[in-house]
N, C-alpha and C positions, 0 to 999 in steps of 0.2 A: 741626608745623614749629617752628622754633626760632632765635634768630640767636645771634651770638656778634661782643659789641661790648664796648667800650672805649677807653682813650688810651692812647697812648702818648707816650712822652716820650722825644725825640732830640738827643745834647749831639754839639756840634759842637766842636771846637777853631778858632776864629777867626785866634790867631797869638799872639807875644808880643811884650809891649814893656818898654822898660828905663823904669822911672819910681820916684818915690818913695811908700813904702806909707801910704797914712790910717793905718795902726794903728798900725804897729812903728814907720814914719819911717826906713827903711832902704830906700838906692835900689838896687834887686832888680829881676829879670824879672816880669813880671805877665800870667800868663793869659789870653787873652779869653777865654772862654765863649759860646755860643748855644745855648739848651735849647729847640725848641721839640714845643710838644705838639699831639700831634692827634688827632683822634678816629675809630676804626677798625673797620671791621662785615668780620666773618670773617676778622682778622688783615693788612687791607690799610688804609692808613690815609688817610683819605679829608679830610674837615675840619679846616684849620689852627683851633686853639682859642686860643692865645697865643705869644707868644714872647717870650722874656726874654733879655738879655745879663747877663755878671757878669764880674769881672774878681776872679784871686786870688792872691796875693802867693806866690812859691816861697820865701820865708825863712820867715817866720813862717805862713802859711797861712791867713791872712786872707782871706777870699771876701764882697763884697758885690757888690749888681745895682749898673746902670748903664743908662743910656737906651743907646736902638738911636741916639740924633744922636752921643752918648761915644762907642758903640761903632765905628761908622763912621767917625769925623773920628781916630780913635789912630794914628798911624801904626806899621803894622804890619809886623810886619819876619821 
């Protein structure tokens, strides 16, 4: 007998918003992001393991995380 396990990792697209980027400093659309992973036996995924937010700039292409309280309070449009 045998199993067949691992994670998977699921990105979600949250929404965008119009703000100005940490990197470039150019006010641009900005990504949300929600990546979360879970842990999955015979390809059904079973245990949330993390979740992460990230938020990434459509000019320059700047991706950094962000807390789940950012990610919630942005207004999303």
């Amino acid at each position: 007998m045998f199993f067949i396990f691992g994670l998977r990792t699921k990105v979600d697209r949250s929404g965008v918003v119009q703000q100005v980027c940490r990197h470039c400093g150019n006010h641009a659309a900005q990504v949300i992001t929600r990546r979360s992973t879970k842990f999955s036996l015979f390809f059904i995924p079973l245990i949330p393991i993390r979740t992460r937010y990230a938020q990434q700039c459509t000019f320059c292409g700047a991706q950094y995380e962000i807390s789940k309280s950012d990610a919630e309070r942005l207004p999303v449009g």
